[in-house]
C-alpha positions, 0 to 999 in steps of 0.5 A, spaced: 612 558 654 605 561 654 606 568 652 611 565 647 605 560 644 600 566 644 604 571 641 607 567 636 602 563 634 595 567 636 597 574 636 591 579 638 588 572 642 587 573 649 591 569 654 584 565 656 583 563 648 589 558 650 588 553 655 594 549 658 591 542 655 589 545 648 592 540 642 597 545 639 598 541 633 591 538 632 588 544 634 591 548 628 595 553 634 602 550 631 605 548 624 610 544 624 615 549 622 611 552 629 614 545 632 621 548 629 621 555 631 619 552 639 624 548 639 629 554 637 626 559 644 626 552 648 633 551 647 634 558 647 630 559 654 632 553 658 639 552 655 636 545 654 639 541 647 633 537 644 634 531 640 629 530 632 628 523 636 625 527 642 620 530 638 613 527 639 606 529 640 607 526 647 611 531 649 610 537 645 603 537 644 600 541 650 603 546 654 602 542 659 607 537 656 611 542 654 612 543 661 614 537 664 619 535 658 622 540 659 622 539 667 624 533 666 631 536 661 632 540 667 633 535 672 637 529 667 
């Protein structure tokens, strides 16, 4: 998720300019045709659907709540 983060949205940065509770939207770091193009490789990644009704800063606004929804899709 990291390397996907940092290679589409900060190419060149080094990986210590993103920190796993960084605001990707708030911060600037993800658009929200950004939020789109995540969904897409989550789903592709993990094999997971997600739902627009799933789409909410709670979940997909840092890395670390990236992580622990999907967590959570692969446990459900």
């Amino acid at each position: 998720m990291r390397e996907f983060i940092l290679s589409s949205f900060m190419p060149g940065d080094p990986d210590e300019n993103l920190r796993n509770d960084d605001l990707l939207l708030e911060g600037g770091i993800v658009d929200s045709a950004g939020v789109m193009s995540l969904v897409l490789f989550l789903e592709e990644r993990f094999g997971i659907g997600i739902l627009d009704e799933e789409l909410f800063a709670e979940s997909f606004g840092t890395v670390e709540r990236i992580t622990a929804f999907v967590a959570a899709k692969l446990d459900s």
